[in-house]
mmCIF file of the N, C-alpha and C atoms, coordinates in Angstrom:
data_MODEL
# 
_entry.id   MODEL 
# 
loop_
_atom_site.group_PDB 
_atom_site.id 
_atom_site.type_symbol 
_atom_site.label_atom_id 
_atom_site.label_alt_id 
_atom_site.label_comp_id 
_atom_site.label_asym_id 
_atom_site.label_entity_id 
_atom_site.label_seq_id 
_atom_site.pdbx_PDB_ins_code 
_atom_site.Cartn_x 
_atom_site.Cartn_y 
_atom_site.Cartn_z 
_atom_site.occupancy 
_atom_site.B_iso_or_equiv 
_atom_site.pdbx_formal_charge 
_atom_site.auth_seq_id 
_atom_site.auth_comp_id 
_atom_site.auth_asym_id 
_atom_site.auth_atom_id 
_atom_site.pdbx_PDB_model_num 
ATOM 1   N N  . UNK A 1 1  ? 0.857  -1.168  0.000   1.00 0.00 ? 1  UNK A N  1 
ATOM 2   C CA . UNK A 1 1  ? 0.000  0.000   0.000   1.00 0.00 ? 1  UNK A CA 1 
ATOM 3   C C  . UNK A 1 1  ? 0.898  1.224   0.000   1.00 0.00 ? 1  UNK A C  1 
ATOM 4   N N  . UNK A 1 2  ? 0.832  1.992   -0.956  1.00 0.00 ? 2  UNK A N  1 
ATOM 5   C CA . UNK A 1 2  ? 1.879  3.279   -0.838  1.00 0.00 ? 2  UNK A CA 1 
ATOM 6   C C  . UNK A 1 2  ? 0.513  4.451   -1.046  1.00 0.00 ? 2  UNK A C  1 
ATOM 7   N N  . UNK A 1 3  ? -0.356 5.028   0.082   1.00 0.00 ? 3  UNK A N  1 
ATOM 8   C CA . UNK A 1 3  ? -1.340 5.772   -0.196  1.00 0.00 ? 3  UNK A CA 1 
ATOM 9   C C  . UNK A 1 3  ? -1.635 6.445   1.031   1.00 0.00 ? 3  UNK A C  1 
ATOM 10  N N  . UNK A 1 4  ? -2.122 7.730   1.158   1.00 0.00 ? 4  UNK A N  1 
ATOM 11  C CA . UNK A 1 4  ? -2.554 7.587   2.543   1.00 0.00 ? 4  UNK A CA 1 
ATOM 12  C C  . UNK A 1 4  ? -4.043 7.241   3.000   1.00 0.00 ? 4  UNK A C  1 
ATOM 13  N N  . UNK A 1 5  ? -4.551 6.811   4.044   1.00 0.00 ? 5  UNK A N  1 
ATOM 14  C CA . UNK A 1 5  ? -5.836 6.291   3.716   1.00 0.00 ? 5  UNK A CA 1 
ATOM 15  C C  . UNK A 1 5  ? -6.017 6.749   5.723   1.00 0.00 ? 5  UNK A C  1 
ATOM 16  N N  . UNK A 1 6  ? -7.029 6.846   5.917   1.00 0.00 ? 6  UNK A N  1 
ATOM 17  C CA . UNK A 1 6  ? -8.324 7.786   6.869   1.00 0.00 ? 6  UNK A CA 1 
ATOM 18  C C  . UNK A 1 6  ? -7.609 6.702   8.150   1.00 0.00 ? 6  UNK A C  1 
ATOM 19  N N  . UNK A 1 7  ? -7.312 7.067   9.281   1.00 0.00 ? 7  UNK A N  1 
ATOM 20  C CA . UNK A 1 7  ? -7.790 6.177   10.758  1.00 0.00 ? 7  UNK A CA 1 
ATOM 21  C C  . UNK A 1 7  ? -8.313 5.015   10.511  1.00 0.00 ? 7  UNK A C  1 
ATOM 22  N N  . UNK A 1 8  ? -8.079 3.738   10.926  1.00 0.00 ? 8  UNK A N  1 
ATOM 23  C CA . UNK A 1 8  ? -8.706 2.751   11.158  1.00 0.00 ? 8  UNK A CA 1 
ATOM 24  C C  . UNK A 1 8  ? -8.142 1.582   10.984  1.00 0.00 ? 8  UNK A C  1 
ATOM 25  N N  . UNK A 1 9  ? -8.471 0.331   10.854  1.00 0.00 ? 9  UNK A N  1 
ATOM 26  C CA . UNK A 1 9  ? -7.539 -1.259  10.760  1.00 0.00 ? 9  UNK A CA 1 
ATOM 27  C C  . UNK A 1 9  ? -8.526 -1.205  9.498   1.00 0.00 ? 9  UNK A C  1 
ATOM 28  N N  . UNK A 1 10 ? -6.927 -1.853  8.636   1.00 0.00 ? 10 UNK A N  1 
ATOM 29  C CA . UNK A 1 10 ? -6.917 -2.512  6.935   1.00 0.00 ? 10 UNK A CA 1 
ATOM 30  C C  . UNK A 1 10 ? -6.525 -3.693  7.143   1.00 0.00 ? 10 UNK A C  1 
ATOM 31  N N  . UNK A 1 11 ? -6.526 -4.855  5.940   1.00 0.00 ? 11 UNK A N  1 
ATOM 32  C CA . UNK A 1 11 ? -6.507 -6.139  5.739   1.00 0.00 ? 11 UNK A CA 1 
ATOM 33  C C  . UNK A 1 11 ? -5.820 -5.696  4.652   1.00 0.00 ? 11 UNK A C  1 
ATOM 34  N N  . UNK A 1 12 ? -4.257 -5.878  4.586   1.00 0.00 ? 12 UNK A N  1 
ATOM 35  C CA . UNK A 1 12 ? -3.378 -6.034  3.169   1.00 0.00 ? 12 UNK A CA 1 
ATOM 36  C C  . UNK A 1 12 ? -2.713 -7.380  2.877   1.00 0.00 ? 12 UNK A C  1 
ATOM 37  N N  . UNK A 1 13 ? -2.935 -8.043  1.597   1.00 0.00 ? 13 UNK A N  1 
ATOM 38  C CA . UNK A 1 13 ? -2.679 -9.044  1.309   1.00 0.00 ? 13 UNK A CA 1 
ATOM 39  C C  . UNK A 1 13 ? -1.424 -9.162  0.315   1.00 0.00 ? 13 UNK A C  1 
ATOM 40  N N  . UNK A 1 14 ? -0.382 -9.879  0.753   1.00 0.00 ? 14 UNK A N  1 
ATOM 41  C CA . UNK A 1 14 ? 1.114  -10.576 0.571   1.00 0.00 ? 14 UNK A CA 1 
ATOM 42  C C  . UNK A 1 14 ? 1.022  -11.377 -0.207  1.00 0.00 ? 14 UNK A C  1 
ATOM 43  N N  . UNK A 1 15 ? 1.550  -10.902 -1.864  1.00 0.00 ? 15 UNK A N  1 
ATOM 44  C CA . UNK A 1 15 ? 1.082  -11.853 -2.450  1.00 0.00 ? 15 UNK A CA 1 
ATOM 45  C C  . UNK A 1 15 ? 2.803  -12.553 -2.689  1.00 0.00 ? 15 UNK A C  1 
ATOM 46  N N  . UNK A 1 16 ? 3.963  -12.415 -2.556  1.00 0.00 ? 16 UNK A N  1 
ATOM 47  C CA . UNK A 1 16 ? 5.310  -13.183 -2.053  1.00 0.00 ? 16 UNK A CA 1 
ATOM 48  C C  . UNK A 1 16 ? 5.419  -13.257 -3.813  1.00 0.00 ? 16 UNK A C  1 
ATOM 49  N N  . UNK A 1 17 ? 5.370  -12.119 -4.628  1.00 0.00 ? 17 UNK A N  1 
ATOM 50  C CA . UNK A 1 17 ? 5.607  -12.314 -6.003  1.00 0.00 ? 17 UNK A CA 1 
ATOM 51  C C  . UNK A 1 17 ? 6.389  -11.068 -6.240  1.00 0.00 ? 17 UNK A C  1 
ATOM 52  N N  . UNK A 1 18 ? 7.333  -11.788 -7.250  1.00 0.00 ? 18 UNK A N  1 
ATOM 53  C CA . UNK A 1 18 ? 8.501  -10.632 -7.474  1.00 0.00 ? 18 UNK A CA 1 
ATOM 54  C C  . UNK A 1 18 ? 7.903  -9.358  -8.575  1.00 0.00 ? 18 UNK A C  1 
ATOM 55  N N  . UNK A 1 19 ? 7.718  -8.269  -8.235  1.00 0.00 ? 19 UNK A N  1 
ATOM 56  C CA . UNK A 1 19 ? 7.313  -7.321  -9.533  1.00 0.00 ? 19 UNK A CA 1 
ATOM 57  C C  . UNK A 1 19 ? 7.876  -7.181  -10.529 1.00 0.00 ? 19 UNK A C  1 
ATOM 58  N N  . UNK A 1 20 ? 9.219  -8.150  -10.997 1.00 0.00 ? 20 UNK A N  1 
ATOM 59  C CA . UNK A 1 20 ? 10.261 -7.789  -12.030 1.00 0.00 ? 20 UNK A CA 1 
ATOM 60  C C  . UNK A 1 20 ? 9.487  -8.965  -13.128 1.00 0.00 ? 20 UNK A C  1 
ATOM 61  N N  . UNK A 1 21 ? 9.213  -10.012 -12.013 1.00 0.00 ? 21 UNK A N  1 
ATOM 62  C CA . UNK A 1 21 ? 9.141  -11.053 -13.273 1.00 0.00 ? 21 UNK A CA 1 
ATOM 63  C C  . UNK A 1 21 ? 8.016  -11.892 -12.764 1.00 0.00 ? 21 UNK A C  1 
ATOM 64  N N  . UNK A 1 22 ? 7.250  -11.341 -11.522 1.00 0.00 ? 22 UNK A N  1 
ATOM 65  C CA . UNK A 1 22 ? 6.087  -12.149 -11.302 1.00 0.00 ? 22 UNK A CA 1 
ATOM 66  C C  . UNK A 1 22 ? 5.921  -13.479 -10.870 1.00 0.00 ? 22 UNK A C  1 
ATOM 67  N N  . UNK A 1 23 ? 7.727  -13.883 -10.354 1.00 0.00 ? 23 UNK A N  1 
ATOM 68  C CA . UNK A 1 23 ? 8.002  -15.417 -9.844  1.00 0.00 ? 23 UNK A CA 1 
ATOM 69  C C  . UNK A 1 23 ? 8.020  -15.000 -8.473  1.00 0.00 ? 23 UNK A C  1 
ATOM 70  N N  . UNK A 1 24 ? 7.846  -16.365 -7.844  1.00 0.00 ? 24 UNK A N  1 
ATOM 71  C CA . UNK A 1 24 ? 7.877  -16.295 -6.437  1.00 0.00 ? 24 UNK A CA 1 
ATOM 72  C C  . UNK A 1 24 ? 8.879  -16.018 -5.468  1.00 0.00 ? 24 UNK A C  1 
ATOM 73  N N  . UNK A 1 25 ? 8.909  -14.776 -4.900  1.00 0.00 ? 25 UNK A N  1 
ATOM 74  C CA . UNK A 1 25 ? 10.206 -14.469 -3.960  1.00 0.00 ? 25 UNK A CA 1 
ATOM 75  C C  . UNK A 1 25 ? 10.681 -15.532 -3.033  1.00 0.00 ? 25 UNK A C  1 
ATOM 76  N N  . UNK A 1 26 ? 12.184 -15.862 -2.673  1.00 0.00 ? 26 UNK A N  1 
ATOM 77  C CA . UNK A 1 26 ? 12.545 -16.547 -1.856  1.00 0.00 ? 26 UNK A CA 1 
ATOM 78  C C  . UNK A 1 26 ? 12.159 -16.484 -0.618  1.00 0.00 ? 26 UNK A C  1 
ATOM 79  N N  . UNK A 1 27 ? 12.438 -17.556 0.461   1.00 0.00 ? 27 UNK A N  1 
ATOM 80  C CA . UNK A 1 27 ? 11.788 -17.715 1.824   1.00 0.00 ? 27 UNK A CA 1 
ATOM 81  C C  . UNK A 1 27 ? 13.084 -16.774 2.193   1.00 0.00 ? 27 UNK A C  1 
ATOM 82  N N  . UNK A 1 28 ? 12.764 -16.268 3.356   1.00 0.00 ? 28 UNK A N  1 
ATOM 83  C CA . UNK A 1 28 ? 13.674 -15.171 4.119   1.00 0.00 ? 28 UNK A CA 1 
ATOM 84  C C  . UNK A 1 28 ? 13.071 -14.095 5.008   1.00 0.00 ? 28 UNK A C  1 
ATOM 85  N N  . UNK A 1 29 ? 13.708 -13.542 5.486   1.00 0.00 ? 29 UNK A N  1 
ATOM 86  C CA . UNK A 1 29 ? 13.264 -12.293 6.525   1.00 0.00 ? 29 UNK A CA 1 
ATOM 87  C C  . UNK A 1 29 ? 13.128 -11.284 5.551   1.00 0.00 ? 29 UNK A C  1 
ATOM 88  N N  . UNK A 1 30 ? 12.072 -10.279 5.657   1.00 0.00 ? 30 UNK A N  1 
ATOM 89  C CA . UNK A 1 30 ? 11.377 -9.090  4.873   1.00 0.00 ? 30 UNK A CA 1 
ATOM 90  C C  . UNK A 1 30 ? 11.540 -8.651  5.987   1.00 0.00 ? 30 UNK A C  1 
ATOM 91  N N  . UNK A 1 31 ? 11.612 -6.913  5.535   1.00 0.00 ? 31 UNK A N  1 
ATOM 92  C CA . UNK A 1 31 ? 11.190 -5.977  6.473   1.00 0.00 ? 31 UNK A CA 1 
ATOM 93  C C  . UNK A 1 31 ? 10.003 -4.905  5.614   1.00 0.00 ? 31 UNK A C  1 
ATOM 94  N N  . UNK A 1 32 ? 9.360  -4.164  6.166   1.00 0.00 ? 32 UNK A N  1 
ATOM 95  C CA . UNK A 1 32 ? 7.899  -3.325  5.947   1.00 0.00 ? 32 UNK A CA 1 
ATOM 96  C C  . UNK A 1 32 ? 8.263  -2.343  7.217   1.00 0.00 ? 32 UNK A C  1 
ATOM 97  N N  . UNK A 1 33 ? 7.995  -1.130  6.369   1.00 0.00 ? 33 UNK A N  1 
ATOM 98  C CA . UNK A 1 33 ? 7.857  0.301   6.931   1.00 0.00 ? 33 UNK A CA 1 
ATOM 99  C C  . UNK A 1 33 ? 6.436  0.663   6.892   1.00 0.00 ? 33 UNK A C  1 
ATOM 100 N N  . UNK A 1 34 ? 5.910  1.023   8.373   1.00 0.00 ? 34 UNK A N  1 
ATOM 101 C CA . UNK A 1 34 ? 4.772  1.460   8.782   1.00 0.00 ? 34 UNK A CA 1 
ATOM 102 C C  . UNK A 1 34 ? 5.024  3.179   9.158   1.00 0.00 ? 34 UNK A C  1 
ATOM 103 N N  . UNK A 1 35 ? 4.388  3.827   8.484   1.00 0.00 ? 35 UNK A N  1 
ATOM 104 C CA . UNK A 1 35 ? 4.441  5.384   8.294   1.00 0.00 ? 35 UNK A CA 1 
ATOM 105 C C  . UNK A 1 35 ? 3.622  6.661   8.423   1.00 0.00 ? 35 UNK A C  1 
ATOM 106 N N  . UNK A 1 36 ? 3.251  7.148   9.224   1.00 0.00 ? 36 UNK A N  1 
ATOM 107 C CA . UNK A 1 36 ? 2.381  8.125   9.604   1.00 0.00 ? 36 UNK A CA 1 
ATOM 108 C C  . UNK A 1 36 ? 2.937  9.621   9.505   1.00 0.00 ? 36 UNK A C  1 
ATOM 109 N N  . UNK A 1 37 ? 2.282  10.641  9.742   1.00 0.00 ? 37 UNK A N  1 
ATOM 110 C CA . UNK A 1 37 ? 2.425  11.725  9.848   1.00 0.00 ? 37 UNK A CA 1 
ATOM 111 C C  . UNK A 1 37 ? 3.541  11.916  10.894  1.00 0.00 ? 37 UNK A C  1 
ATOM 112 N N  . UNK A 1 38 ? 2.754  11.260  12.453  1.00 0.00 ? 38 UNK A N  1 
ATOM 113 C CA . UNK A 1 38 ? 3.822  11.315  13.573  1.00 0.00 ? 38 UNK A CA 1 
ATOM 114 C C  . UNK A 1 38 ? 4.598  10.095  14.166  1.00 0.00 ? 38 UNK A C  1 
ATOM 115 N N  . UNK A 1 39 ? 3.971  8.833   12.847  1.00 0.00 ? 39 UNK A N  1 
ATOM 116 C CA . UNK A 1 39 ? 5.150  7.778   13.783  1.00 0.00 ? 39 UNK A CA 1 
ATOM 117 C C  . UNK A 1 39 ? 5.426  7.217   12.757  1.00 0.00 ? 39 UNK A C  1 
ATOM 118 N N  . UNK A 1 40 ? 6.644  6.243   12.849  1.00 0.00 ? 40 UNK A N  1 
ATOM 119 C CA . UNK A 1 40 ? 7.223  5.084   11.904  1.00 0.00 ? 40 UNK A CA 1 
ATOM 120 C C  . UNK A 1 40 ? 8.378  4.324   12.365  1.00 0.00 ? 40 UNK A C  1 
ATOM 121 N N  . UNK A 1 41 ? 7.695  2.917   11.904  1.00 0.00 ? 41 UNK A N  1 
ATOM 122 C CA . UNK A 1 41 ? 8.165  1.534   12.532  1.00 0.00 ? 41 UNK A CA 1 
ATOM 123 C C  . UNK A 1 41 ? 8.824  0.953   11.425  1.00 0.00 ? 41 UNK A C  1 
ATOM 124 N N  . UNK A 1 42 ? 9.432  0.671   11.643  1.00 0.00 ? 42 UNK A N  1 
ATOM 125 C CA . UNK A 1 42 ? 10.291 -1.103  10.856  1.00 0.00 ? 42 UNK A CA 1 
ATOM 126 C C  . UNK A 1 42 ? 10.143 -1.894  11.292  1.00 0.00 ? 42 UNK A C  1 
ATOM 127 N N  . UNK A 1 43 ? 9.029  -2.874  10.805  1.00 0.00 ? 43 UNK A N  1 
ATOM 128 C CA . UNK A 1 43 ? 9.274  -4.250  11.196  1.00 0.00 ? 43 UNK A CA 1 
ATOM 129 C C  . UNK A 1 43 ? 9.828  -5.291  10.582  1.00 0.00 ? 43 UNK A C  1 
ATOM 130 N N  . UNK A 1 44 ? 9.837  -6.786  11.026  1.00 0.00 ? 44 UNK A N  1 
ATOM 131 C CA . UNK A 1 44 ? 10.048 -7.844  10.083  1.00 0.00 ? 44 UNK A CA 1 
ATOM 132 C C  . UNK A 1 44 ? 8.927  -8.878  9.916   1.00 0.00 ? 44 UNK A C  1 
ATOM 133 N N  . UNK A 1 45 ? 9.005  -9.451  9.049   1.00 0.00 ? 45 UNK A N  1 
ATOM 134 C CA . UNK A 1 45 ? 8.050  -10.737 8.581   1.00 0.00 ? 45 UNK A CA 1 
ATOM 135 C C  . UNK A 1 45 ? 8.753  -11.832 7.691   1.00 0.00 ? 45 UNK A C  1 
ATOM 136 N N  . UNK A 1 46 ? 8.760  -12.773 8.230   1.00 0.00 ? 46 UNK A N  1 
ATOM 137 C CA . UNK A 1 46 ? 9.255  -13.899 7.628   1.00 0.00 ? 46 UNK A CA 1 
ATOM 138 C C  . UNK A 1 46 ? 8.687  -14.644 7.039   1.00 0.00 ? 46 UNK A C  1 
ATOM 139 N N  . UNK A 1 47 ? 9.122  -15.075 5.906   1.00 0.00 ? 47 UNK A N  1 
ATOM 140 C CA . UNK A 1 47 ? 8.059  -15.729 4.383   1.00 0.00 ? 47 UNK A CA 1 
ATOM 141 C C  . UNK A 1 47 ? 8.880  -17.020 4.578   1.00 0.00 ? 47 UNK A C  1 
ATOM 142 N N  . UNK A 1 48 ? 8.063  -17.960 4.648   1.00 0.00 ? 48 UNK A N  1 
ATOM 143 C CA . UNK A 1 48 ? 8.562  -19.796 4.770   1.00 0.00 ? 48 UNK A CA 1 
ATOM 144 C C  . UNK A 1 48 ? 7.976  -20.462 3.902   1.00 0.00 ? 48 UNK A C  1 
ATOM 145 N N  . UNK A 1 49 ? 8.788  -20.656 2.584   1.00 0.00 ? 49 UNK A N  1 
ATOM 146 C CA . UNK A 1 49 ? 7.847  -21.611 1.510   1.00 0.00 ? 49 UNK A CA 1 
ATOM 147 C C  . UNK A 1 49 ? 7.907  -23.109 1.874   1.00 0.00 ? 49 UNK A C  1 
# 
């Protein structure tokens, strides 16, 4: 999601596909930036095929 969108809980769905070529990214640690006006996090998420 790169948008800004109103207060509230979203449901974003991981689809573990590469945008270059549409194959499936390797298993490994990801990180995702959570970004607000006044806060921002780095987290991680780990993808296990």
């Amino acid at each position: 999601v790169n948008e800004e969108k109103p207060a509230g809980k979203y449901h974003v769905s991981f689809n573990a596909l590469s945008t270059t070529n549409n194959q499936p990214i390797a298993s490994g640690i990801y990180f995702y930036k959570l970004q607000t006006a006044n806060f921002s996090a780095v987290k991680k998420m780990i993808l296990l095929r």
